[in-house]
C-alpha positions in Angstrom: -18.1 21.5 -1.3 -15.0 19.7 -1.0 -13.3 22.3 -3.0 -14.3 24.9 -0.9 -13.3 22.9 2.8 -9.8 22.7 1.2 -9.5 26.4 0.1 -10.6 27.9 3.6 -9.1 25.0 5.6 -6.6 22.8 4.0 -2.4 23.7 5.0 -0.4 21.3 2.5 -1.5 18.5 0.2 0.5 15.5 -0.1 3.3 16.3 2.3 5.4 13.5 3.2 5.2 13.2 7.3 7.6 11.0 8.6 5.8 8.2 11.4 8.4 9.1 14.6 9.8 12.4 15.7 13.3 13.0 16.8 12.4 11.7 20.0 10.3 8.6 18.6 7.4 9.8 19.6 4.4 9.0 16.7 4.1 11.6 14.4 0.5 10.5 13.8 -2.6 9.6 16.0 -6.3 9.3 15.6 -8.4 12.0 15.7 -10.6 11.8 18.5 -13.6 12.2 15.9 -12.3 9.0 14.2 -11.7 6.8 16.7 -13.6 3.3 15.5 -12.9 -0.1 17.6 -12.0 -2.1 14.3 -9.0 -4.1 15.7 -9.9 -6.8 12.9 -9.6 -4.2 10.0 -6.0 -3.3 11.8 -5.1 -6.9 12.0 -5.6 -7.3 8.3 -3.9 -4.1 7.5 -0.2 -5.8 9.3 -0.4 -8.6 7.7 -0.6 -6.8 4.4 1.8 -4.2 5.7 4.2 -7.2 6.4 3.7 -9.0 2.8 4.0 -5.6 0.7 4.9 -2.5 2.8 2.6 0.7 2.9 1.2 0.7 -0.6 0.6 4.7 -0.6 -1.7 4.3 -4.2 -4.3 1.3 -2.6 -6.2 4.4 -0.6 -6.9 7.7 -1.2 -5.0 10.2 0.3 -4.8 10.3 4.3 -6.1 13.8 5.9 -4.4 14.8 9.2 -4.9 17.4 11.5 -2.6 19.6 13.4 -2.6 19.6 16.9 -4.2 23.0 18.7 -0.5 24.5 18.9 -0.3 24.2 15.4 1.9 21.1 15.6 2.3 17.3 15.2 1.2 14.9 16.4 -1.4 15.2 13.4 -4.8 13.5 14.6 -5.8 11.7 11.6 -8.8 12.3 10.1 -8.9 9.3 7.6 -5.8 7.0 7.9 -6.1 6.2 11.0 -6.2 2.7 10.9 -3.7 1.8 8.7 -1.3 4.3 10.8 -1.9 2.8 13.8 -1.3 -0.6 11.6 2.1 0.7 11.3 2.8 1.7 14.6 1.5 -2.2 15.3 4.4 -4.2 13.1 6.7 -1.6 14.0 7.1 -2.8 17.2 6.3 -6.4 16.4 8.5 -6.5 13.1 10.8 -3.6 13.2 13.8 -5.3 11.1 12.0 -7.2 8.2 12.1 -5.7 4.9 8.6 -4.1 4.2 8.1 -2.8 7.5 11.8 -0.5 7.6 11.2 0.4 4.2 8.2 1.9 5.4 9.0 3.1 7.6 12.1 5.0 6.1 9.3 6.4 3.7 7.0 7.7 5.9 3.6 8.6 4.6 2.2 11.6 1.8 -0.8 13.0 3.7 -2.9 16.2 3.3 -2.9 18.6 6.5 -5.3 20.9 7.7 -5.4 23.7 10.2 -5.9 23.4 13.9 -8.8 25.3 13.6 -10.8 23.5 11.3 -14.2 23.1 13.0 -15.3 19.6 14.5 -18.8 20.0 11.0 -15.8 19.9 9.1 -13.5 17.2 9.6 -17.2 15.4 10.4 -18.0 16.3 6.8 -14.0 15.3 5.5 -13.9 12.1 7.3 -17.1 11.0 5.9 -16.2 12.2 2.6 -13.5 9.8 2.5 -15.1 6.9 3.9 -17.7 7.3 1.3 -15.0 7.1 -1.3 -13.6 3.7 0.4 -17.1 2.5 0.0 -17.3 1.3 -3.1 -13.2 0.0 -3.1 -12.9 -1.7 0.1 -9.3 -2.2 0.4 -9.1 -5.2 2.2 -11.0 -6.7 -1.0 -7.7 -4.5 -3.0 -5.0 -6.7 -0.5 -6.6 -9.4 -1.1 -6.8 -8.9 -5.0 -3.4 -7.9 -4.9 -2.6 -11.3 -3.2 -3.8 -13.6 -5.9 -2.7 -11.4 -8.8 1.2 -11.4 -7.6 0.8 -15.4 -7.2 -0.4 -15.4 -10.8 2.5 -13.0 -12.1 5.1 -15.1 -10.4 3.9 -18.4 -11.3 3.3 -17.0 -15.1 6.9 -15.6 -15.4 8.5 -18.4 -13.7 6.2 -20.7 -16.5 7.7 -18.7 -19.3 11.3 -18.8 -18.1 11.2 -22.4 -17.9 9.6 -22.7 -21.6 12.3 -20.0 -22.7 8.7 -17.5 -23.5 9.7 -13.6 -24.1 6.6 -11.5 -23.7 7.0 -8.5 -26.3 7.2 -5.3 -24.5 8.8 -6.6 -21.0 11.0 -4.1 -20.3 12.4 -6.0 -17.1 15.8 -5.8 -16.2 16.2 -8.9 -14.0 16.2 -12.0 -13.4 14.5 -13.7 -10.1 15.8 -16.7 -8.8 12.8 -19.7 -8.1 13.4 -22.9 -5.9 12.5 -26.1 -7.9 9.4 -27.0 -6.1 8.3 -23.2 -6.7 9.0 -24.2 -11.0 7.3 -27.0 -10.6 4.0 -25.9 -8.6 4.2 -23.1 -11.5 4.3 -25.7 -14.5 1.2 -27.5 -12.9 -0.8 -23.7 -12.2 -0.6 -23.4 -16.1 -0.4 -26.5 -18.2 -0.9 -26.6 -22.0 -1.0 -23.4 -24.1 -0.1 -20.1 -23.7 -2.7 -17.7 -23.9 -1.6 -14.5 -22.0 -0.4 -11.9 -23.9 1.5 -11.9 -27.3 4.3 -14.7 -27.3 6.9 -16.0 -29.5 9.2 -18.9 -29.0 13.1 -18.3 -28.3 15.6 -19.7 -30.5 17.9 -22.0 -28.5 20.8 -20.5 -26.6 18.8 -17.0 -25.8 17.7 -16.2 -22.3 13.7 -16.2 -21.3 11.6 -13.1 -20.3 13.2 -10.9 -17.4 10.8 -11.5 -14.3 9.9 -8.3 -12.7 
């Protein structure tokens, strides 16, 4: 069924649409058949927006709408809330890092005509939302959370212990604070068990850290 929607209705796939026009105007909105009053679902989207940037991979691919002159603003059809996240820290946090980045890369979404009846972005918005379903991504955000703590603390362990993990192809070394070394030595006392490991002979450097 989906197949068929997208041949009769869908314009582009995966075209990158930038969030502001020439004259700053939002390049995206919500479609009016997708407007849900989840402001706690758009909170937790900033924050994560604000620790990580737009992660485009976490979510399946937004579908927008052209307006009924064939033109942005594209109504979003799935997306919306993590758009209108966007729009949020870019006016609370336009200079920090994650939010120009961003920004500056603008979001891949799929387009489909203005004419695409109101049974059929029905059908595509619930489509999607059933594909959310079983991978909420708040519960990805948050998994993403404690698996970067456990990467950093891990590589900033094996630095310390002068530990090279075969296969790292990193090319770079990241700087830790003391009491960051230290909190790491106490996540993971005692042996090594992560991976395959050798020891270093003296003098060599320890395991880039991605």
């Amino acid at each position: 069924m989906l197949q068929a929607v997208n041949k009769y209705y869908q314009k582009e796939s995966g075209t990158q649409v930038q969030f502001f026009d020439d004259k700053g105007q939002p390049n995206m909105v919500a479609h009016e058949l997708n407007e849900r009053d989840q402001n706690q679902s758009v909170k937790t989207y900033e924050q994560s927006i604000l620790k990580h940037g737009y992660m485009e991979r976490a979510r399946s691919m937004p579908m927008g709408q052209l307006s009924s002159d064939g033109k942005p603003p594209y109504r979003m059809i799935s997306g919306a809330q993590i758009t209108q996240a966007i729009y949020g820290v870019a006016k609370s946090h336009p200079r920090t890092f994650n939010v120009s980045r961003t920004l500056q890369s603008g979001m891949l979404i799929d387009i489909y005509c203005a004419r695409t009846p109101d049974d059929v972005i029905v059908f595509l918005r619930d489509t999607q939302n059933s594909f959310q379903s079983g991978a909420n991504a708040h519960d990805v955000f948050s998994v993403l959370d404690v698996v970067l703590e456990a990467a950093i603390a891990w590589n900033t362990y094996a630095h310390i212990q002068g530990i090279q993990i075969r296969g790292n192809k990193g090319n770079g070394h990241q700087h830790r604070s003391d009491s960051e070394a230290a909190v790491a030595q106490q996540a993971l006392p005692g042996q090594v068990r992560w991976g395959v490991c050798e020891r270093l002979p003296k003098g060599k450097s320890g395991p880039h850290i991605p």
